[in-house]
SERO-4910 file (N, C-alpha, C, O; in steps of 0.05 Angstrom, whole numbers):
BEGIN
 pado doro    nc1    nc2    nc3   cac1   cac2   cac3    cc1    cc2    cc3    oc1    oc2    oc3
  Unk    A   -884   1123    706   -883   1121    677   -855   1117    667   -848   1099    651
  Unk    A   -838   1137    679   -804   1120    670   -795   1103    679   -775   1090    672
  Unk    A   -810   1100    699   -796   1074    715   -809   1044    692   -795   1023    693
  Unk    A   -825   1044    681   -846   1023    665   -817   1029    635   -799   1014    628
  Unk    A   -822   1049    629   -803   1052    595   -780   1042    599   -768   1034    579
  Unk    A   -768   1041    626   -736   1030    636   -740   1002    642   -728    981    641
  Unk    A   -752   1007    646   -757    970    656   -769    954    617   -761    931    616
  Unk    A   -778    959    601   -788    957    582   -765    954    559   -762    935    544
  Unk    A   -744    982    563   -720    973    551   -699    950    563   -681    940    550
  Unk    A   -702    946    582   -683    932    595   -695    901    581   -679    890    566
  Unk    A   -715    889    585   -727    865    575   -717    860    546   -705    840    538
  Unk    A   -725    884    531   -722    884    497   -687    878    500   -679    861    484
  Unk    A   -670    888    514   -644    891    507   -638    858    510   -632    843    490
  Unk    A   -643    848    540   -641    817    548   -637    803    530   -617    788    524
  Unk    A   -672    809    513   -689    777    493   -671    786    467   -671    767    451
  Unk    A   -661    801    459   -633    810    435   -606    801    447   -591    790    431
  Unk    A   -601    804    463   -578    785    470   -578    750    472   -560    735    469
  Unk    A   -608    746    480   -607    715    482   -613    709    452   -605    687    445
  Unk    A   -624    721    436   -620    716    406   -601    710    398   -600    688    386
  Unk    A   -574    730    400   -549    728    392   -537    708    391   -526    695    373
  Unk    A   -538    705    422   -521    676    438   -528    645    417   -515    630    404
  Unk    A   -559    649    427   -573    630    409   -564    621    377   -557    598    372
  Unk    A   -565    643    356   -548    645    334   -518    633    335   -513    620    315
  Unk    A   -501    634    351   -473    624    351   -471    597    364   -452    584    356
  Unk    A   -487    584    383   -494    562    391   -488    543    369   -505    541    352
  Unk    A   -463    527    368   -462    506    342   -485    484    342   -490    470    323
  Unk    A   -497    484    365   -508    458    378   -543    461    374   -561    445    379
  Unk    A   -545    494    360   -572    490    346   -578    475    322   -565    454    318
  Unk    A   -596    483    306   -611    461    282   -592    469    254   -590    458    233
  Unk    A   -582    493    264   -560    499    235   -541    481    237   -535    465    220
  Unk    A   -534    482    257   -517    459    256   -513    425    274   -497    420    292
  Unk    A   -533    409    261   -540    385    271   -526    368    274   -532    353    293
  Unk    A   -508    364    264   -485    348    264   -458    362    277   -436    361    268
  Unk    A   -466    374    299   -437    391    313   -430    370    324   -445    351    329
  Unk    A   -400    372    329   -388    346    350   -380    325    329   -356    323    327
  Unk    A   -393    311    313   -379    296    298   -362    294    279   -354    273    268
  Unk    A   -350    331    272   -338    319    253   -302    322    249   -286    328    231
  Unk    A   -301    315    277   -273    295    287   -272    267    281   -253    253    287
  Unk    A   -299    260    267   -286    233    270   -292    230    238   -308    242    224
  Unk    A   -272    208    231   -266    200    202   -278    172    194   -275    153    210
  Unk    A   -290    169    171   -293    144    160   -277    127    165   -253    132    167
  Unk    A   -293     96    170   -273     78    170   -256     65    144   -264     49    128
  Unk    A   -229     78    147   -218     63    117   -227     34    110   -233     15    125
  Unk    A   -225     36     86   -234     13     72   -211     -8     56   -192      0     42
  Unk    A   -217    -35     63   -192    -53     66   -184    -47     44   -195    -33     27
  Unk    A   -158    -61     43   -139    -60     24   -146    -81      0   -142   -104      9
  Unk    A   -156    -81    -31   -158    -95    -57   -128   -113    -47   -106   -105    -39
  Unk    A   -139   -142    -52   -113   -164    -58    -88   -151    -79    -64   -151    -72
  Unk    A    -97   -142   -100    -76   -134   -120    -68   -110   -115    -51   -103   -131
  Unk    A    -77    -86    -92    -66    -66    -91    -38    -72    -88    -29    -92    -77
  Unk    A    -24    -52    -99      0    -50    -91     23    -76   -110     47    -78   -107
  Unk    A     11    -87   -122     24   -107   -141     36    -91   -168     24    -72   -179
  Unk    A     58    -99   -174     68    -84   -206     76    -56   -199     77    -41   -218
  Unk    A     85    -45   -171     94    -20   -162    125    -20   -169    136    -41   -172
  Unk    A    135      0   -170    167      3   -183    179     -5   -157    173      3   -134
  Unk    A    199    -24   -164    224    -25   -134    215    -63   -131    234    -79   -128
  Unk    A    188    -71   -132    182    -96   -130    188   -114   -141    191   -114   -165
  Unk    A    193   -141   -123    202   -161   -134    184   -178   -134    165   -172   -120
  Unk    A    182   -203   -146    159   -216   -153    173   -244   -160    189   -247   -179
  Unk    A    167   -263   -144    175   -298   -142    157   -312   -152    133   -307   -145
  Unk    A    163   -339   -174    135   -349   -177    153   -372   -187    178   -373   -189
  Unk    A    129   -394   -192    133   -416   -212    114   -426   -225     92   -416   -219
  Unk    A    114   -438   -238    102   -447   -270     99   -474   -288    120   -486   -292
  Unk    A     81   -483   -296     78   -504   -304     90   -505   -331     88   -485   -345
  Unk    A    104   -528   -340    108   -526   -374    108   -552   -372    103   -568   -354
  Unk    A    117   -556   -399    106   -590   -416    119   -610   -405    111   -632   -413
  Unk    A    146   -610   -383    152   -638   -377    143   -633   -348    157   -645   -332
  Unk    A    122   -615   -336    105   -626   -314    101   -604   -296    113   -584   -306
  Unk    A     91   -599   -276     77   -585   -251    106   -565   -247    128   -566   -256
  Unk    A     91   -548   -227    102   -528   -216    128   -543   -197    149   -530   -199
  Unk    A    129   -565   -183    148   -577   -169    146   -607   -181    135   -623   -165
  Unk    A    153   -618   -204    154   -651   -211    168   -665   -196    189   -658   -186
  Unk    A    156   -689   -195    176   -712   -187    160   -731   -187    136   -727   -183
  Unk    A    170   -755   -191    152   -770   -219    169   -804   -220    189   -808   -234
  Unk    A    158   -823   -204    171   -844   -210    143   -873   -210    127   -882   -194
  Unk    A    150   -878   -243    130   -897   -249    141   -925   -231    162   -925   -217
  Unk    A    122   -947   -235    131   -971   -222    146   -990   -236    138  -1001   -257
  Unk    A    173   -996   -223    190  -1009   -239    204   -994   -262    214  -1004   -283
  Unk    A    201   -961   -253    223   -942   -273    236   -929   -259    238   -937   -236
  Unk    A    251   -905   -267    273   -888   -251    249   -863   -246    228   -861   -259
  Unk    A    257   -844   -222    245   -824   -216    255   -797   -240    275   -798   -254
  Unk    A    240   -781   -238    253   -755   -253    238   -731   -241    216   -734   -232
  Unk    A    252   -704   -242    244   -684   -220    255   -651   -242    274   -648   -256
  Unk    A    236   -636   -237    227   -621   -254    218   -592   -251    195   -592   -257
  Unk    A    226   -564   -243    227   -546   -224    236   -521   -251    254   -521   -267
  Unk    A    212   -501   -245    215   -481   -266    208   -448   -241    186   -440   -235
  Unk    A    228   -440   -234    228   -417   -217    227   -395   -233    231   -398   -257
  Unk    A    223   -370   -222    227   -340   -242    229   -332   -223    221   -345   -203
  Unk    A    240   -307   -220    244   -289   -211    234   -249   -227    250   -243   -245
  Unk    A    217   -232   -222    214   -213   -242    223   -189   -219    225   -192   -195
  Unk    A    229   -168   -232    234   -141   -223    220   -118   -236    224   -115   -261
  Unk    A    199    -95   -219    189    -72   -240    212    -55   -231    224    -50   -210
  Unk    A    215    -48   -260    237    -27   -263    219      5   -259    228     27   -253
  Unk    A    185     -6   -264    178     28   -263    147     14   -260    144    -10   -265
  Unk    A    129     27   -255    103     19   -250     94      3   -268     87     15   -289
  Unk    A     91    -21   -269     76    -44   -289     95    -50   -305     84    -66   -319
  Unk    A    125    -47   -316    140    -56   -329    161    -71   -320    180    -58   -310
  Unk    A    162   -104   -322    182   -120   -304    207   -129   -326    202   -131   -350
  Unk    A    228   -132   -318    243   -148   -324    246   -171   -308    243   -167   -284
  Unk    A    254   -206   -318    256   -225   -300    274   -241   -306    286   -236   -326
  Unk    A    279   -259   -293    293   -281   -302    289   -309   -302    280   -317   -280
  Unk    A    293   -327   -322    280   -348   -315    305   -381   -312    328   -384   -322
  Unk    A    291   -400   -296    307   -420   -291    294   -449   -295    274   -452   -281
  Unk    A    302   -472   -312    286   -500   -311    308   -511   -305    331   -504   -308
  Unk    A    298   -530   -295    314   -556   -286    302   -580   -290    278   -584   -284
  Unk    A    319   -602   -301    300   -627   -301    317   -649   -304    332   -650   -324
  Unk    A    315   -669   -287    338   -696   -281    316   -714   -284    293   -711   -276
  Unk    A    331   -740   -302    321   -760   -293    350   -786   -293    363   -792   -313
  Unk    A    352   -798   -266    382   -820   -282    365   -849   -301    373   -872   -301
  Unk    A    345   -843   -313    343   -867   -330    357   -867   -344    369   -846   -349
  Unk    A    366   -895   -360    384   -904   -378    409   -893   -370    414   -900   -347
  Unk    A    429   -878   -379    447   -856   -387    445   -837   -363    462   -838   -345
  Unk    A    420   -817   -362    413   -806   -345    412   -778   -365    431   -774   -379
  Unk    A    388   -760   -365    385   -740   -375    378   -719   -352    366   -723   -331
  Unk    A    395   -692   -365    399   -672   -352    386   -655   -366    390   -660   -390
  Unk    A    364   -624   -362    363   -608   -381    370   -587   -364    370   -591   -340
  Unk    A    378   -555   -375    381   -532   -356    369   -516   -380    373   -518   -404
  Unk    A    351   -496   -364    338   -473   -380    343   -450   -363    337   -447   -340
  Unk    A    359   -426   -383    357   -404   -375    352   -381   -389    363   -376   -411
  Unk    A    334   -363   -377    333   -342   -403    322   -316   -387    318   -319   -363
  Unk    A    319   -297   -397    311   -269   -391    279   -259   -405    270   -264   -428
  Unk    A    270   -249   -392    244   -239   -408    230   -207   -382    233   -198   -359
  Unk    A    211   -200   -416    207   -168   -401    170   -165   -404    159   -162   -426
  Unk    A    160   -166   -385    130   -163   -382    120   -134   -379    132   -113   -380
  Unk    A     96   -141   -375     76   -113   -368     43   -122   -356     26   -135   -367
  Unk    A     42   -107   -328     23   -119   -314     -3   -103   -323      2    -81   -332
  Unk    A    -27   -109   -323    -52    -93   -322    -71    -98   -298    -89   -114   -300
  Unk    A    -66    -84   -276    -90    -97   -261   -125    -87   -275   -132    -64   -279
  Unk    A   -139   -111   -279   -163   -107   -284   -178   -105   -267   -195    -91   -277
  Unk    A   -189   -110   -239   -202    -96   -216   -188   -116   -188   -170   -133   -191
  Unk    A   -196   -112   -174   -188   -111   -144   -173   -148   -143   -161   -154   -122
  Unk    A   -176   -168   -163   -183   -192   -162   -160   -204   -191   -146   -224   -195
  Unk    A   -164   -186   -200   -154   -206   -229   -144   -182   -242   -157   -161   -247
  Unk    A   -118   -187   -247    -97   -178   -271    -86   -191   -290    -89   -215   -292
  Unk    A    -72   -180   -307    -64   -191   -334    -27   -189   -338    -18   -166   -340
  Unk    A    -14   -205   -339     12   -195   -339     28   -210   -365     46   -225   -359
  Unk    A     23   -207   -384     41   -220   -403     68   -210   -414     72   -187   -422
  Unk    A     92   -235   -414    115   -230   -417    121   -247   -439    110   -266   -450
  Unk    A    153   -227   -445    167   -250   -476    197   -248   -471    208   -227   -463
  Unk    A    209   -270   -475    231   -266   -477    252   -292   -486    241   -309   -500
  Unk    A    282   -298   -482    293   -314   -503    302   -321   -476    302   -308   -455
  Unk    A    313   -359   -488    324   -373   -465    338   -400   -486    329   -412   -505
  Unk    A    362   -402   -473    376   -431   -474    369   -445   -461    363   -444   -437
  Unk    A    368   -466   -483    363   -493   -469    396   -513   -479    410   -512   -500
  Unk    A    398   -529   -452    416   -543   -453    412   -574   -447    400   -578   -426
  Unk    A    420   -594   -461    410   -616   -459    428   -634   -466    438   -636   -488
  Unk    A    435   -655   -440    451   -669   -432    436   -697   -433    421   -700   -414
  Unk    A    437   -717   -449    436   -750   -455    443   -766   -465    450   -764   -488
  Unk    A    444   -787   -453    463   -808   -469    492   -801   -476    504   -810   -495
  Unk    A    501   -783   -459    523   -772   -472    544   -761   -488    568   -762   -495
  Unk    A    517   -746   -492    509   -721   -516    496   -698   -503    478   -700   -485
  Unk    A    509   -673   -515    496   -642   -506    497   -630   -526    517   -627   -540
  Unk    A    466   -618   -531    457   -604   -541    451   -585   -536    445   -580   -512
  Unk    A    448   -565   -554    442   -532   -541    426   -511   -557    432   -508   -581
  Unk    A    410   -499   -547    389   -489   -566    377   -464   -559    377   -459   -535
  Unk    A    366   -448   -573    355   -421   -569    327   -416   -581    322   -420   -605
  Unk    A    305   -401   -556    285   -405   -561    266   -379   -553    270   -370   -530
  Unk    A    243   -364   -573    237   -356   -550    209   -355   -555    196   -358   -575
  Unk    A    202   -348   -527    171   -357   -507    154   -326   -497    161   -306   -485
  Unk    A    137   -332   -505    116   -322   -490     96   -329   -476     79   -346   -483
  Unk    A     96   -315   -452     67   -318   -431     53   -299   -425     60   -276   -421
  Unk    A     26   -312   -423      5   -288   -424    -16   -296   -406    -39   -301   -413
  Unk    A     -8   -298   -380    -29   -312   -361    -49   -287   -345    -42   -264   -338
  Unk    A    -71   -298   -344    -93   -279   -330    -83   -287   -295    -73   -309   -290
  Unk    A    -86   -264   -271    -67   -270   -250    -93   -270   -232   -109   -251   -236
  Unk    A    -98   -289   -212   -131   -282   -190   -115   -276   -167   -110   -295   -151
  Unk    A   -105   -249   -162   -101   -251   -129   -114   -253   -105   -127   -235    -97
  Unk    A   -110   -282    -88   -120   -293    -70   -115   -274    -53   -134   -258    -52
  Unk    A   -100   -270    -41    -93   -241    -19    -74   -227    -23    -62   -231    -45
  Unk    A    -64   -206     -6    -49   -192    -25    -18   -201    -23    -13   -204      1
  Unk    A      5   -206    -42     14   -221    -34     25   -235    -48     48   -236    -57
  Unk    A      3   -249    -53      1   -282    -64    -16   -278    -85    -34   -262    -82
  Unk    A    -15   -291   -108    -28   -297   -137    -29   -326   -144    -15   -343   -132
  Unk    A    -41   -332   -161    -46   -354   -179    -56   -349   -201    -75   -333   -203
  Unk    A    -41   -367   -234    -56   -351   -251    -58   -379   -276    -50   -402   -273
  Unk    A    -72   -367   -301    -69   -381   -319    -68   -374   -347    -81   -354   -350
  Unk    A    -59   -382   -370    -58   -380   -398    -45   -381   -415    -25   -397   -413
  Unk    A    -48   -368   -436    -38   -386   -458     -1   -383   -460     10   -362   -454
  Unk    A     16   -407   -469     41   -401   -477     49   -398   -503     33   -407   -519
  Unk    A     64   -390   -511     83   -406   -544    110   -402   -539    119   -386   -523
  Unk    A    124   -417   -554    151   -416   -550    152   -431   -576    133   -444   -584
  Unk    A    184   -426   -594    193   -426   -617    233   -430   -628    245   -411   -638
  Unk    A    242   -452   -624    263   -446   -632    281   -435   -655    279   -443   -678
  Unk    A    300   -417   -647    317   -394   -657    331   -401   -677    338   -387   -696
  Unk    A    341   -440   -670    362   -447   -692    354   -448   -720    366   -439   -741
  Unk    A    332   -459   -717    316   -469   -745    286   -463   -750    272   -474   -767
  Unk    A    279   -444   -730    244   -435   -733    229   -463   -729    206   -464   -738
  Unk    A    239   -481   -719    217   -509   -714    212   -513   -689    216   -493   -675
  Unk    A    204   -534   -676    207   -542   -652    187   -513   -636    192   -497   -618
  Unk    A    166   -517   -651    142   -497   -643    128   -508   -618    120   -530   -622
  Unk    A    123   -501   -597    105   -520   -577     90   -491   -568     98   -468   -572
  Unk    A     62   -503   -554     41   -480   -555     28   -493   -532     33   -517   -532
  Unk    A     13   -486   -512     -5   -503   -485    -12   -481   -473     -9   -458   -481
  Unk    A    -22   -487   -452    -41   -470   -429    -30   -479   -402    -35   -501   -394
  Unk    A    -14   -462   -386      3   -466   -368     -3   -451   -340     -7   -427   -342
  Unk    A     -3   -458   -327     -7   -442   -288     21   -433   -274     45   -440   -273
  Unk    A     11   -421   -268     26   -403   -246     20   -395   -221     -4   -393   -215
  Unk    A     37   -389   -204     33   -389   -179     53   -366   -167     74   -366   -180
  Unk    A     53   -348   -149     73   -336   -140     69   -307   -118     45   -303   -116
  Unk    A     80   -294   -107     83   -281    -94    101   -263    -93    125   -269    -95
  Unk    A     93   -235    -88    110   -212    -91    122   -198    -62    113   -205    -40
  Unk    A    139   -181    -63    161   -177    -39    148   -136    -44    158   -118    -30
***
């Protein structure tokens, strides 16, 4: 008879210990997902415009305006060629707020031979609107200098652009919209168009 009650506790003690064990086992149904969670989502690519309009960045582009394309050059048949090149350069001084600078150039030796040089300064502000398309419009004042027939002229003007930007990758942009520009001497010499852009940031 004690020998049966000893042997009786001894079983009960066992099947309470394999309970226990059982309980701390990560690898039961409490916890189904043991083992996996060392591993991490796969990050998700990088948006084209991430990282565009960040403080410290620089930003290269060019631009269409009224005497022609982003790179002109232009010779009718039986006329002189003429060549035509509008660069910028912008800088964010702080998240989305650029300062830039701007440069035209435009030769042609017909007749005399006309020279123009444009330079001016202007201060934008970027909005990215989602992963694809931002908004960056800038304003600012620029001389114009103008060399023909041997005569120079000189003039002050200032411009605004307000182009919507589609970044193709990240990087690289292309954009489009509206301009105005207005000269300073005499409030005339109003010109207004829809102009492209192109460019890439550092």
């Amino acid at each position: 008879m004690l020998r049966r009650s000893i042997l009786a506790c001894l079983l009960v003690g066992l099947s309470s210990t394999a309970n226990a064990a059982g309980a701390g086992d990560p690898s039961t149904e409490d916890a189904p997902f043991a083992g996996g969670g060392n591993k991490s989502p796969a990050p998700f690519a990088a948006s084209p415009s991430a990282g565009f309009a960040a403080m410290g960045q620089w930003v290269l582009s060019m631009r269409t305006t009224g005497d022609g394309g982003f790179v002109f050059f232009h010779k009718p048949s039986g006329g002189d060629w003429a060549l035509s090149l509008h660069p910028s350069i912008d800088y964010f001084i702080t998240s989305s707020v650029s300062l830039g600078a701007t440069f035209g150039y435009f030769y042609s030796p017909a007749a005399t031979g006309t020279t123009v040089v444009d330079l001016g300064g202007r201060a934008g502000f970027n909005l990215n609107i989602n992963d694809n398309i931002g908004f960056w419009p800038s304003a600012g004042v620029g001389v114009n200098v103008n060399s023909s027939n041997h005569t120079t002229n000189t003039s002050a003007a200032f411009a605004i652009f307000a182009p919507f930007l589609y970044h193709l990758v990240p990087h690289l942009f292309v954009g489009v919209g509206p301009s105005f520009s207005v000269q300073l001497n005499d409030g005339n010499g109003k010109q207004y168009g829809l102009d492209f852009i192109i460019g890439g940031w550092l």
